[in-house]
C-alpha positions in Angstrom: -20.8 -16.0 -33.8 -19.5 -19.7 -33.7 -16.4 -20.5 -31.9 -13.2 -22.2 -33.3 -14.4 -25.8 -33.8 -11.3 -27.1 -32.3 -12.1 -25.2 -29.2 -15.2 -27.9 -29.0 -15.8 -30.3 -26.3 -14.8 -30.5 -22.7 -11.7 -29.3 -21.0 -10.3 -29.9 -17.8 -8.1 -27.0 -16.1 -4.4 -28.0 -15.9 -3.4 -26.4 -12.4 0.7 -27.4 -13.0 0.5 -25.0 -16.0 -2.5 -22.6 -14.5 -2.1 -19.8 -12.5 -4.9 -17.7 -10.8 -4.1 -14.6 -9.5 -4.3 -10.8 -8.3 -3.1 -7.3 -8.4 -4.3 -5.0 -4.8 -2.8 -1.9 -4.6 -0.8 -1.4 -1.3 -0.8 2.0 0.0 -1.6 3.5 -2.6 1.8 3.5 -4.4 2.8 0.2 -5.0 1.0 -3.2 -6.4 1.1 -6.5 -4.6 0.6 -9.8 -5.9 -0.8 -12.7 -5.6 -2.4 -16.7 -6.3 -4.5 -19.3 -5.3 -2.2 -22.4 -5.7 -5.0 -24.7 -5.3 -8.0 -25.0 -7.7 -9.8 -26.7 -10.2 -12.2 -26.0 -13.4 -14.1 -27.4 -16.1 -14.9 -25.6 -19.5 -17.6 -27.2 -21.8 -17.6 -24.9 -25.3 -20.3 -25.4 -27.6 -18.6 -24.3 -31.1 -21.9 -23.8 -32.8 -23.6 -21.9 -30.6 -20.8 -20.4 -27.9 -23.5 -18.5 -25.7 -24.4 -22.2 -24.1 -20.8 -23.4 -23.3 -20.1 -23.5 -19.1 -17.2 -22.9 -17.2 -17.1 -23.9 -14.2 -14.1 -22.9 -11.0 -13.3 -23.0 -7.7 -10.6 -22.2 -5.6 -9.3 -23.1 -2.1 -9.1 -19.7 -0.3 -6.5 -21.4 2.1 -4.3 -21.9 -0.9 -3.6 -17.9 -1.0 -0.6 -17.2 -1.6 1.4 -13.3 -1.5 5.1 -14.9 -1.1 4.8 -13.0 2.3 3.4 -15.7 5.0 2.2 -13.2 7.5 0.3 -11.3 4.7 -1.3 -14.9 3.5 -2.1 -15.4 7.4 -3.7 -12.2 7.4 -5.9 -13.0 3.8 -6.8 -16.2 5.6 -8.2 -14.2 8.6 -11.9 -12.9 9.2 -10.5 -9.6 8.2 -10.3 -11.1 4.6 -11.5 -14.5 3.3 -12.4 -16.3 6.8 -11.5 -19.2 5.5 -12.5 -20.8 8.7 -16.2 -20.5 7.6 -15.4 -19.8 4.2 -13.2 -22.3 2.4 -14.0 -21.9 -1.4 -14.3 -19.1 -3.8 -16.5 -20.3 -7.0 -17.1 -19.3 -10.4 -19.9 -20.5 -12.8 -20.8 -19.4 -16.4 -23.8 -17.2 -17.3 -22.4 -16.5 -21.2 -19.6 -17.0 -23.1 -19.6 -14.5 -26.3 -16.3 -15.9 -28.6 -15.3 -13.4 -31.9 -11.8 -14.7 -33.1 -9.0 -15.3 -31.0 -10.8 -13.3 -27.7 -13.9 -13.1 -25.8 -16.1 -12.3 -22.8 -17.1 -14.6 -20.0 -19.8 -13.9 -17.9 -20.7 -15.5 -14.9 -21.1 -15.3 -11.3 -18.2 -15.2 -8.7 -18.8 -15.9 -4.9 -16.5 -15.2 -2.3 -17.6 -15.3 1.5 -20.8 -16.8 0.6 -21.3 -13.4 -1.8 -22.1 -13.7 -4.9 -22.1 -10.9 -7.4 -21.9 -10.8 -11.6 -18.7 -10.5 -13.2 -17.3 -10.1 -17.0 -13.8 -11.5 -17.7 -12.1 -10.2 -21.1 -10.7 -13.7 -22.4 -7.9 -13.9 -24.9 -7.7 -17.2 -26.5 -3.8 -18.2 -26.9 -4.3 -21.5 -29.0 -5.1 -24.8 -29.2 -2.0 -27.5 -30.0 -0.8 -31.0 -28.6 1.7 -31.7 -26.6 4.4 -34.7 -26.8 2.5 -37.1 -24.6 -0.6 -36.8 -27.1 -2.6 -34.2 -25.0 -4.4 -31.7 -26.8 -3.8 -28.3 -25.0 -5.8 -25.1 -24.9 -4.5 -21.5 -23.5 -6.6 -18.8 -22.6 -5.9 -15.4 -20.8 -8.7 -13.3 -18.6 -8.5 -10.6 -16.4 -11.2 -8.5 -15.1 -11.5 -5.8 -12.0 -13.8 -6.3 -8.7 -14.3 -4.1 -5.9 -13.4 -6.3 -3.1 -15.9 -4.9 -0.7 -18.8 -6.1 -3.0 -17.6 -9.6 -2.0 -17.7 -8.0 1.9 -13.8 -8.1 2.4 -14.0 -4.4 3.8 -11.0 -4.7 6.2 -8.9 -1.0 5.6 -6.3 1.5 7.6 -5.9 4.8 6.7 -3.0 6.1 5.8 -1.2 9.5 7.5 -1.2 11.1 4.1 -4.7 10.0 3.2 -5.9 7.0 1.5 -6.0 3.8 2.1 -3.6 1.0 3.1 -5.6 -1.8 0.7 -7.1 -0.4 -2.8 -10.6 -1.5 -3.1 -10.4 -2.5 -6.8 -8.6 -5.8 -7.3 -7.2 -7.3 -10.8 -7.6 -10.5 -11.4 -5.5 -12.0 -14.0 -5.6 -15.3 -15.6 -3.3 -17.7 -17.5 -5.1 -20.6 -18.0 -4.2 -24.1 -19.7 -7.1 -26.8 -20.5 -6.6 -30.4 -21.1 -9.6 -31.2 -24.0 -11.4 -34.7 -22.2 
C-alpha cells in the first residue's frame, strides 16, 4: 500500500508543538502522568513503498517530567531510568505499514541499554502549512510496554494487595513534523 504522496520526504520533529508521554497506573486505582520535555526525531517516508521509510527518536531521560518533582527525582534514580549511566531512551524504525489516514510503526525501543521490539498504532492527523510557509505534519501513536522488559523492576506492595507501580505503561503520542 503506498502512502499519501504529500507525506513524502523528510521531516524533522517539532518538540514546541510535540509532546511524548505516559500513562503508569499508581496503586492500582488511579493513573499518573507524564513527558519527556526534551527530545528529538527524524521521519523519512517513502510514499511508494512505505515499508522502507525510518523514523528515528530519542529522548533525554533527565527531561522526565510527572509535575511532581520528588516523583521525577525518583524516575531519575537507579530505581527507574539511572540516568546517571543511562541518559537516553531511543527509538529506530524496523517497518512502517501506512493504509489511509492510520498505521503501524514498528521498531525497536531501548531504555537502560535494553532493547526490546515494539508496535505503535499511528493515526495520521494531516498534512497543511502554516503562516510562516512551513509545511506541517500531525501524527498520533500510542502503544503499551511492560516496564520490567526494559529492567525498570522497582515495586511496593500494597496492604490490600497489588502493586504500588502498574507494570504495563501507555505511551501516547502527539507528534508534529516539520517536512525538510
Amino acid at each position: 500500500m503506498t502512502a499519501p504522496t504529500d507525506l513524502a520526504g523528510s521531516w524533522v520533529i517539532d518538540p514546541a508543538h510535540t509532546q511524548i508521554g505516559f500513562v503508569a497506573r499508581h496503586a492500582m486505582i488511579t493513573k499518573v502522568r507524564g513527558t519527556f520535555d526534551t527530545f528529538q526525531g527524524n521521519l523519512a517516508i517513502d510514499a511508494e513503498n512505505p515499508a522502507a521509510s525510518k523514523v528515528s527518536f530519542s529522548a533525554d531521560l533527565a527531561s522526565v517530567n510527572t509535575g511532581v518533582a520528588d516523583r521525577d527525582g525518583h524516575l531519575r534514580s537507579a530505581d527507574f531510568f539511572d540516568v546517571e549511566n543511562h541518559k537516553e531512551m531511543t527509538f529506530e524504525s524496523t517497518d512502517v505499514a501506512i493504509n489511509g489516514d492510520s498505521g503501524t510503526l514498528k521498531g525497536n525501543l531501548t531504555i537502560k541499554g535494553i532493547t526490546q521490539p515494539v508496535t505503535v498504532d499511528v493515526e495520521i492527523g494531516g498534512v497543511t502549512k502554516d503562516p510562516f510557509g512551513n509545511v506541517r505534519a500531525g501524527f498520533e501513536g500510542t502503544t503499551t510496554i511492560s516496564r520490567k522488559d526494559f529492567g525498570l523492576t522497582w515495586n511496593a506492595p500494597l496492604e490490600v494487595g497489588g502493586w504500588l507501580v502498574s507494570d504495563d505503561i501507555k505511551v501516547v503520542l502527539d507528534i508534529a513534523a516539520i517536512k525538510q
